[in-house]
C-alpha positions as CSV (number, residue, x, y, z in Angstrom):
1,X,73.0,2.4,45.0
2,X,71.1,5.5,46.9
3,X,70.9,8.8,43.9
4,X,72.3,11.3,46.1
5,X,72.5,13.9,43.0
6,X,69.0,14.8,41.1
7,X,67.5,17.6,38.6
8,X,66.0,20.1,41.1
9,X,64.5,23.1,40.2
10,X,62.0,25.3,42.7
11,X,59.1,26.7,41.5
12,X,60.3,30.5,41.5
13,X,63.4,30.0,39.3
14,X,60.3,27.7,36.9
15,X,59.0,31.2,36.2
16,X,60.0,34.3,33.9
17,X,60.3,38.0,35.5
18,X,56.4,38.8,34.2
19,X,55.4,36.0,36.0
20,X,57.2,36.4,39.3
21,X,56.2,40.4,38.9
22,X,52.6,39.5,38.9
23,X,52.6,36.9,42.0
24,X,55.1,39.7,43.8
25,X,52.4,42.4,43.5
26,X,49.3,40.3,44.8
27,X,51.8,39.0,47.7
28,X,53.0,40.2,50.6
29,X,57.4,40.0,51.4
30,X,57.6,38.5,55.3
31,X,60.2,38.3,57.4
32,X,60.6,35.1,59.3
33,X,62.3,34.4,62.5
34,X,64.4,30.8,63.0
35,X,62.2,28.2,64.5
36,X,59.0,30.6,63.6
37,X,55.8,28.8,63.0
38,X,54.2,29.5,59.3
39,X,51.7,26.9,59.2
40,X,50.3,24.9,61.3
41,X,48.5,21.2,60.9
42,X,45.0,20.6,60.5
43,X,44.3,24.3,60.4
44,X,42.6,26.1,58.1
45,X,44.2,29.2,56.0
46,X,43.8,31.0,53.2
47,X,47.5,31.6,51.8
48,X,50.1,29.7,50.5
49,X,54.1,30.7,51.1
50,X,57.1,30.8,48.1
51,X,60.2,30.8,50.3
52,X,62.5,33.6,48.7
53,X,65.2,33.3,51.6
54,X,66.2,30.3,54.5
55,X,65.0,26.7,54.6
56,X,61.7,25.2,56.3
57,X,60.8,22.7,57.8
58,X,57.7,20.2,56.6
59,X,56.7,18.5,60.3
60,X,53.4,16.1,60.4
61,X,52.1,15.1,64.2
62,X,50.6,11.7,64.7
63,X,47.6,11.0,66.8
64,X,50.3,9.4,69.1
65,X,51.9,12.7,69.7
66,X,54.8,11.7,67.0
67,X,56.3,14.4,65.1
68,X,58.2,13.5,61.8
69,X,59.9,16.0,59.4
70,X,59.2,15.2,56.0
71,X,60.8,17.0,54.1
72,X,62.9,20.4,54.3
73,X,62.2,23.1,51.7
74,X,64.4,25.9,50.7
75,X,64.8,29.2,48.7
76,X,62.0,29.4,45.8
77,X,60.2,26.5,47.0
78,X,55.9,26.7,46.9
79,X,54.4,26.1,50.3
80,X,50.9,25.3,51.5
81,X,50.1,24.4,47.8
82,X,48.1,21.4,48.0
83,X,45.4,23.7,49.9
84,X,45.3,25.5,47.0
85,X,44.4,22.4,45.1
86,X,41.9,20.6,47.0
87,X,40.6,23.3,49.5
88,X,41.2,20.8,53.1
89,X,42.9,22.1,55.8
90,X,46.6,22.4,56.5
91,X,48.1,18.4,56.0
92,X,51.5,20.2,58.0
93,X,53.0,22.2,60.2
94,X,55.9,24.5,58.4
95,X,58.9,26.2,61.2
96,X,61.3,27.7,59.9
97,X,64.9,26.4,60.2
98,X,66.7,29.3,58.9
99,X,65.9,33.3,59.1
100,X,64.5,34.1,56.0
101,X,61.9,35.6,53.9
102,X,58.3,34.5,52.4
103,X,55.8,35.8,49.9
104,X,52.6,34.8,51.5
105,X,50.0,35.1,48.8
106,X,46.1,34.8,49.0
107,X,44.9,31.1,47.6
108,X,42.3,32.4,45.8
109,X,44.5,35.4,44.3
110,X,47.3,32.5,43.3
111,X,44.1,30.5,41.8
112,X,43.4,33.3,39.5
113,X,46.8,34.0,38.6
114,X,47.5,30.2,37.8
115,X,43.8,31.0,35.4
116,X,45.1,33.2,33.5
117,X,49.2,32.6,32.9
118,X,50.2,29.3,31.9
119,X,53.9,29.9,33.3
120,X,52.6,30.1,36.5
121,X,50.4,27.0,36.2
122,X,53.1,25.0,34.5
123,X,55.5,25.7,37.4
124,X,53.0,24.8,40.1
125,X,51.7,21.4,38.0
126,X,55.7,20.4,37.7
127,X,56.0,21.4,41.4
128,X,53.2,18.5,42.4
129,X,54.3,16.3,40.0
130,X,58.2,16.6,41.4
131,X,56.8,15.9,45.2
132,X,54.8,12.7,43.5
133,X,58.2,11.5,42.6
134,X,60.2,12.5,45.4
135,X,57.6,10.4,47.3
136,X,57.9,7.6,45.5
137,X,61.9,7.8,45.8
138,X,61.6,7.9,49.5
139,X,59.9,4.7,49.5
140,X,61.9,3.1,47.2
141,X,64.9,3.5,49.4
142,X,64.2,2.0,52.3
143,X,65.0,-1.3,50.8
144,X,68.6,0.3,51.5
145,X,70.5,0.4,54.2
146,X,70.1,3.4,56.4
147,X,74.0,4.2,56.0
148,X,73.6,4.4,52.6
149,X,70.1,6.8,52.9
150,X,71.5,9.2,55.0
151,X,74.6,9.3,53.3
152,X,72.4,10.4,50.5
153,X,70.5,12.7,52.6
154,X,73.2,14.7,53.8
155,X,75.1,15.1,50.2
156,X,71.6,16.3,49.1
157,X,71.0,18.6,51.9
158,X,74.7,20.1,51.8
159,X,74.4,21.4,48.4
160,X,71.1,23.0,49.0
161,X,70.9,24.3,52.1
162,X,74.4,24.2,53.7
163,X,76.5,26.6,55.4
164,X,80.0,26.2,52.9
165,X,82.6,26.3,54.4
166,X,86.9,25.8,53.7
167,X,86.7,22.2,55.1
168,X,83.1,21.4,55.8
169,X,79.3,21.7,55.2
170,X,77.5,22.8,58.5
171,X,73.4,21.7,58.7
172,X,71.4,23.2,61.5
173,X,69.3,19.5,62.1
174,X,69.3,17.6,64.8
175,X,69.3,13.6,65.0
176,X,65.6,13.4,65.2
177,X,65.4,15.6,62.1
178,X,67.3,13.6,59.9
179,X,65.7,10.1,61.5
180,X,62.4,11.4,60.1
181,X,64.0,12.4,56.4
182,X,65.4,8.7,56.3
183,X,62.5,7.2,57.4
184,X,64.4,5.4,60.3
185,X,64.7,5.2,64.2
186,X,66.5,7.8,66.3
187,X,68.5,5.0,67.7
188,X,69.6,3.7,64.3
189,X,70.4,7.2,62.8
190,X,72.5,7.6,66.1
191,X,74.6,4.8,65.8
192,X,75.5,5.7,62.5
193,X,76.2,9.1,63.5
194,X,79.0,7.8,65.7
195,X,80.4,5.8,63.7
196,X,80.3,8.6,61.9
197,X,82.3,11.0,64.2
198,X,85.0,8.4,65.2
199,X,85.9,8.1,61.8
200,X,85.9,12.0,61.6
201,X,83.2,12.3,58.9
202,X,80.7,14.1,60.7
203,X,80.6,15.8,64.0
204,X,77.7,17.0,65.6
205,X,76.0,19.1,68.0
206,X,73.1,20.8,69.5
207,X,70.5,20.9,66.5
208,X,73.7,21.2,64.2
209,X,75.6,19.0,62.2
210,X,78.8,19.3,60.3
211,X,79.7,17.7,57.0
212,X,83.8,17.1,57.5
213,X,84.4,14.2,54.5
214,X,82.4,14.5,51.7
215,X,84.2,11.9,50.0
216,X,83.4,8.9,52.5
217,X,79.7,10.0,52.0
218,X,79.3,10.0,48.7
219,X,81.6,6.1,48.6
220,X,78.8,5.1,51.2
221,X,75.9,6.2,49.7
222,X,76.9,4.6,46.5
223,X,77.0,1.6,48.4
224,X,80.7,0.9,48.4
């Protein structure tokens, strides 16, 4: 049985109001644009990014040209961290899937911040430790089937970063978005997606997906 439904808390809501004042006053508030560019692989920067409004995207290229999403991050979510940590270069490239807003704050400002306040430190060690395990969940399930894992998927990413609506959850993803986040083929996510829409689960469209029976999600991704 896929666990659709997990303890998640971002890094911003991890911190008190003193700590969120002090990483507010060495940052800078940005406004992003949808499908804007905020990172980009391989390169080298000297920031890191707290999402404060929308959703991002976490893309990796291949040296075969593939692009994957890995993973999609939302409001109060730490981005660009793990540059922070070991000083390489940018592992991937961040676009934003919603309008929003950042704090972009300088690495080295963040390093002396995470010095000299153990809230702030705590919060980015349990951020780390919490993308360790979501790692480890993601490899995990693809012993399941991928019915079940993007059942799952989409449960998960309705309650944190869909539109609600009266009778459905709307996801602005396309098919080859959620074949990387399930770790599966385009043409196998596909033909679950119209199974899917005959059965008047889902429906879909350009970059967009709408969530119309939660129920018959949640039965498959408990495997029933």
């Amino acid at each position: 049985m896929t666990e659709h439904r997990f303890e998640y808390v971002p890094f911003w809501r991890l911190l008190d109001d003193a700590d969120k004042s002090a990483l507010l006053q060495v940052g800078t508030v940005r406004v992003v644009a949808r499908d804007e560019i905020l990172l980009v692989q391989d390169e080298s920067s000297d920031h890191l990014l707290i999402v404060l409004q929308g959703c991002v995207k976490v893309l990796t290229d291949s040296a075969s040209g593939y692009r994957a999403v890995l993973a999609l991050r939302g409001k109060g979510d730490l981005l660009g961290e793990q540059a922070g940590v070991d000083g390489r270069s940018r592992s991937a490239t961040l676009k934003a899937v919603l309008p929003g807003q950042v704090l972009v704050v300088p690495l080295d400002r963040f390093r002396e911040l995470a010095a000299r306040r153990a809230g702030i430190a705590g919060a980015r060690d349990k951020v780390l430790s919490g993308r360790l395990r979501e790692a480890d969940r993601k490899r995990l399930s693809m012993s399941e089937p991928v019915p079940e894992r993007l059942a799952a998927l989409l449960l998960e990413l309705g309650d944190r970063f869909g539109r609600q609506g009266e009778t459905c959850t709307e996801l602005h993803l396309s098919q080859k978005d959620l074949a990387g986040l399930v770790l599966s083929s385009l043409r196998s996510v596909s033909r679950v997606l119209e199974e899917w829409r005959r059965q008047r689960v889902v429906s879909t469209g350009r970059q967009s997906l709408r969530i119309l029976d939660r129920d018959r999600l949640r039965a498959t991704a408990d495997g029933r």
